[in-house]
N, C-alpha and C positions, 0 to 999 in steps of 0.2 A: 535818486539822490536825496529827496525831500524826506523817504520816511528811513533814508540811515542817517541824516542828520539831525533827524526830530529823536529817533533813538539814543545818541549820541545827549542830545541836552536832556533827555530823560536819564540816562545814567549819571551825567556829568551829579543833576538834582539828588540822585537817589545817593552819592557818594557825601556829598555835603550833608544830607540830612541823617545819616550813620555816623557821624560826628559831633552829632549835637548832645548824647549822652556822656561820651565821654567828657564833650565841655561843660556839661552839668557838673558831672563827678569832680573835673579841673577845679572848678569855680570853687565847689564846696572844701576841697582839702586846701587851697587856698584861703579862704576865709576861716577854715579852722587852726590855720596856720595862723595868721595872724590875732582872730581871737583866744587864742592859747597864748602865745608868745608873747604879744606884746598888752590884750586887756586885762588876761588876767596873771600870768608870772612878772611882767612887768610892772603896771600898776595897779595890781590888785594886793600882790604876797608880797610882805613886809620881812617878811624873815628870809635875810639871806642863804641859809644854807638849807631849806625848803627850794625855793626858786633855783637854786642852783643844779639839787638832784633832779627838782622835772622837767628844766630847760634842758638837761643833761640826758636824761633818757627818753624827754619826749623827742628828741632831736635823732637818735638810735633809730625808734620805732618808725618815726619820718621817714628818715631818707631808706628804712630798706623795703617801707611801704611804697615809696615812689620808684624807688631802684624797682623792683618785682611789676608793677603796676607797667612801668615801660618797657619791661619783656616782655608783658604779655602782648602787651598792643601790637609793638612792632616786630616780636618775632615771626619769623613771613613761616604761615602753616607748611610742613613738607609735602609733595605731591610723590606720585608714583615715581618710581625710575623708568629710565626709556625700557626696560624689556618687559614692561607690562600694558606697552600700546603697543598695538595693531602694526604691523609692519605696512606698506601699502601694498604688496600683493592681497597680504591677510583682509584687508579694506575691501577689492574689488572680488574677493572670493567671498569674502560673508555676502558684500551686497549683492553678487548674483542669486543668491540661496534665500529661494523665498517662501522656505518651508520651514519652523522652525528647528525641526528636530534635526534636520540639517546643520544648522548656525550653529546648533550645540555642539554636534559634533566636529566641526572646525573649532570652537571656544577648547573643548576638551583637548583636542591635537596641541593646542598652542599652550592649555593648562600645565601640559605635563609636565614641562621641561620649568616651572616656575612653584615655589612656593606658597600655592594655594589651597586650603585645606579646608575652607566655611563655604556654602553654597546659597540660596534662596529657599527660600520656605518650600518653591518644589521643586528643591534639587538641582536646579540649574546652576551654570558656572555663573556668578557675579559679573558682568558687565555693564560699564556706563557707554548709553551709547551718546551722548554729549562730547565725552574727554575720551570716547574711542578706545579703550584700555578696560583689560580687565581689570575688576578691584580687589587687592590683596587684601588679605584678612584684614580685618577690624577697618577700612577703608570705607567711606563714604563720601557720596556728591553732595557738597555742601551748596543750595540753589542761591542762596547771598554773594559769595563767593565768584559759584559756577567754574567750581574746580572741587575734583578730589583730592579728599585729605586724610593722609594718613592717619589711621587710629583716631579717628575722627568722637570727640565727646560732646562738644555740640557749640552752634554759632553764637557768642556771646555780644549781647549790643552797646555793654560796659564800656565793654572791651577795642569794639569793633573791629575785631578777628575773631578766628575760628581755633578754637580752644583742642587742640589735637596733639601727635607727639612730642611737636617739636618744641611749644607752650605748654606742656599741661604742668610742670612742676614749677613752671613760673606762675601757673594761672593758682595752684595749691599754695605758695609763696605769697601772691596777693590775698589771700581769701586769708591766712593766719597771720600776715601782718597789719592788713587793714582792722583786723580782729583786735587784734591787740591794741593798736593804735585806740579804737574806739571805748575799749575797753579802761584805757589806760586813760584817755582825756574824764570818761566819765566817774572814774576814782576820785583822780586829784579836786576835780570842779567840785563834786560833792557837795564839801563845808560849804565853800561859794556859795553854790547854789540854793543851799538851806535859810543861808544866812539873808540871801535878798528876798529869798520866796517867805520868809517870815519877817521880813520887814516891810517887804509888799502888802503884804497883807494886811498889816495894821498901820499902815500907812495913815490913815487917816482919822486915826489917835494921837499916836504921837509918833509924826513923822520925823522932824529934823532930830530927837533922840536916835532913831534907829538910822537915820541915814547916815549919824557922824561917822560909824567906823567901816563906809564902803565904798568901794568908791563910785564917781561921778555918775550919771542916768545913763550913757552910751556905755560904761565900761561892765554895768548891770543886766543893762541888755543880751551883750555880746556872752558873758559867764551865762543867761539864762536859755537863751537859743543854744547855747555850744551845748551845754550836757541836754537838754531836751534831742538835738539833732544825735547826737553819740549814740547815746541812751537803744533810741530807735536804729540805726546803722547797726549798735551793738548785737541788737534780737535775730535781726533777718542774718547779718550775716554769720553768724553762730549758729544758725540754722543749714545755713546751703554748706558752712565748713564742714560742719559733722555729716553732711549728707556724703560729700566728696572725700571725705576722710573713710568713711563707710564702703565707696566704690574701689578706692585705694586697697582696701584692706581683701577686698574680693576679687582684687584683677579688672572689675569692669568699665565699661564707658556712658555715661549716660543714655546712651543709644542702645547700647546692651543690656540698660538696667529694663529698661523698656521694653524694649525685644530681645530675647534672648538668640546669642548666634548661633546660626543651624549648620552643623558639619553633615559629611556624610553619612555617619550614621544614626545622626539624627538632631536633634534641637537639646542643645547643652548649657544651661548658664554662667556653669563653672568652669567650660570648657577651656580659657586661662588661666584657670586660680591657679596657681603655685605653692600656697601656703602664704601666711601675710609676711614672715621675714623676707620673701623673694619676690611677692606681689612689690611689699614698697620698697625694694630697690630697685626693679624692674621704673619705677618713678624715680627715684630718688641718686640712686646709683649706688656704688659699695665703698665709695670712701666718705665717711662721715665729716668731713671737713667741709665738702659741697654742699652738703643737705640744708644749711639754712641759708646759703647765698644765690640770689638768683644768677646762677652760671649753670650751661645747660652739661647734667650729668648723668643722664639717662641710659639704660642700656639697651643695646640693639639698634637696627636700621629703621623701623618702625614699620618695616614691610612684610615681615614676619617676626613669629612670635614663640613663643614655649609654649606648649600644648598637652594637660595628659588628656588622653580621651580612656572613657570607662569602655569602650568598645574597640576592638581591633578595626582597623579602616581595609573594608575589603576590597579598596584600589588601591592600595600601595604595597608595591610587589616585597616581598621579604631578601633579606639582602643574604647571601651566602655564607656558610658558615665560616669563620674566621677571616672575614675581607675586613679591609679598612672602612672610614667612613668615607662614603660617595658623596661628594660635592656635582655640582651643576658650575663650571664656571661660563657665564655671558661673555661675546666680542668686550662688552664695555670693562670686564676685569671684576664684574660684582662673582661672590661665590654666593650660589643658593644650591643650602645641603638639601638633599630629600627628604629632611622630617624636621623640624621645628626644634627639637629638642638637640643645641650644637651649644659647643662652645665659643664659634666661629660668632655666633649674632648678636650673645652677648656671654657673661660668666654667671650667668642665673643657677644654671647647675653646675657649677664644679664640684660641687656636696655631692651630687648623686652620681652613681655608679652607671654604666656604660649597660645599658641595654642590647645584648644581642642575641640571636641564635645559642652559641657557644655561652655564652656566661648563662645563658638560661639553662644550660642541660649540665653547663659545671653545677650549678645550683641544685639542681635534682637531685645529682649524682650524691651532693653531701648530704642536704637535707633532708632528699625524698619528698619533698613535699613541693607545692607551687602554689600562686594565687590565682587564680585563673581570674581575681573579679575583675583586677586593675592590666592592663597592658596599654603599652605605649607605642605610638606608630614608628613602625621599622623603617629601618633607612630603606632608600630605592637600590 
């Protein structure tokens, strides 16, 4: 009992102390709340209808930096669905098999009937053995967490969550509105801040000339810390936006930009790309109305994905000519089709044209011609 209760206050610590960043971040947009608002639109700007437009759109930029900032936090990361744990027979039939080429081949048996198409560097089916469950595409065990997370782009301590599908357009929301926000405080402050740093300065000539038209030493302060603190906020995160704005545009996940995912036929970086108009709706979703609010409009279940691969996948059996498209339906009512590429997961391609058998030999038939470089995995 002694060392699951010492465990216990050790976790209990370790959850308090993952809190402490984001109380840094609280603190600071709170004091920049109030040194904007009240030091220096209040009583610093003289001119009412100045003070009125940046009270006016600094207030905008606020609350949808704090709206966005609290989806990130509290949007709870998605985990696997139950058909991608181990059933318990599955459980006492791997742990008898103490060979691995074994275990694989149980992993493989249970693979088939599920939507998984990325493997390990050597080819193995992805599982965690922690959360017992195979890991669906783009899926990682996040050790902070100690739970997989779909679509997983990595544990953010800002934030303190895991930055994955079911956040990641709230976590892209925070990163271009804190942007702007920073951006926008350190515009307005500017003059301010010219006007004290060159009164500062010569301060000690002739100071109460330069002091008459500023206001008081706390209100000087506050205009001199706000755009120095912006200023720096403004650089770093103008950096990590364009970084993320960059993965957006490519399909990938920080974890992918890292490591590239390895399919069956081999290690792909762009093994999601879509093209950027389908990459960021694939983030963003397809009715532009959502795109700047943080409400979650993403497409797909986050368990699988849209996939071209440059290589045909020589485990996935070709589907007959002229059949429909085969679905996988689960006890639980989920549909998982046999290739990535559905309308069912999300409407990423309704632009493209229905890959099959038959349309590839009508294609011949007009054309005579074919591409042999690009194919896409056939349905099962």
């Amino acid at each position: 009992m002694a060392p699951s209760g010492s465990r216990s206050v050790k976790r209990g610590c370790q959850r308090v102390l993952y809190w402490i960043p984001v109380l840094f971040i609280s603190l600071i947009v709170a004091w920049s709340y109030y040194a904007y608002v009240l030091q220096l639109c209040v009583e610093s700007i003289e001119d009412l209808g100045e003070k009125i437009v940046y009270l006016l759109v600094y207030h905008i930029l606020f609350i949808m930096f704090v709206w966005a900032y609290w989806q990130t936090i509290f949007t709870k990361p998605m985990n696997p669905l139950k058909e991608f744990h181990l059933s318990h027979s599955d459980k006492e039939l791997l742990e008898r098999e103490d060979r691995g080429e074994s275990q694989q081949e149980i992993l493989r048996r249970i693979a088939k009937d599920l939507p998984i198409y990325t493997r390990t560097n050597s080819g193995a089916i992805r599982f965690c053995d922690r959360c017992q469950l195979l890991k669906p595409d783009r899926c990682h065990h996040c050790s902070v967490c100690d739970k997989c997370i779909l679509k997983m782009d990595h544990h953010c301590p800002w934030v303190n969550n895991c930055v994955g599908f079911s956040n990641y357009k709230f976590f892209m929301l925070f990163l271009a509105y804190s942007l702007l926000y920073c951006l926008f405080i350190t515009a307005t402050d500017l003059q301010y801040f010219i006007k004290f740093w060159t009164a500062g300065g010569r301060a000690h000539f002739r100071l109460k000339e330069y002091l008459n038209g500023l206001p008081d030493t706390q209100a000087k302060f506050h205009i001199m810390f706000l755009f120095f603190a912006a200023s720096m906020f403004s650089v770093s995160l103008a950096s990590l936006f364009v970084y993320h704005c960059w993965l957006v545009c490519k399909n990938r996940s920080t974890l992918e930009a890292v490591r590239a995912p390895v399919f069956r036929h081999g290690t792909d970086k762009n093994g999601f790309s879509l093209g950027f108009s389908k990459n960021f709706r694939q983030v963003f979703g397809d009715e532009m109305r959502y795109w700047p609010i943080p409400i979650f409009s993403s497409l797909g279940d986050g368990c699988s994905f849209p996939t071209c691969l440059v290589n045909q996948d020589p485990e996935q059996p070709a589907s007959p000519s002229g059949s429909s498209t085969a679905t996988k339906v689960t006890s639980e009512g989920h549909q998982f089709p046999s290739k990535p590429l559905r309308e069912s997961q999300s409407r990423l391609l309704t632009s493209t044209p229905s890959w099959t058998e038959s349309d590839t030999a009508e294609d011949r038939d007009k054309k005579g011609t074919s591409n042999p470089g690009m194919t896409i995995e056939n349905e099962a």
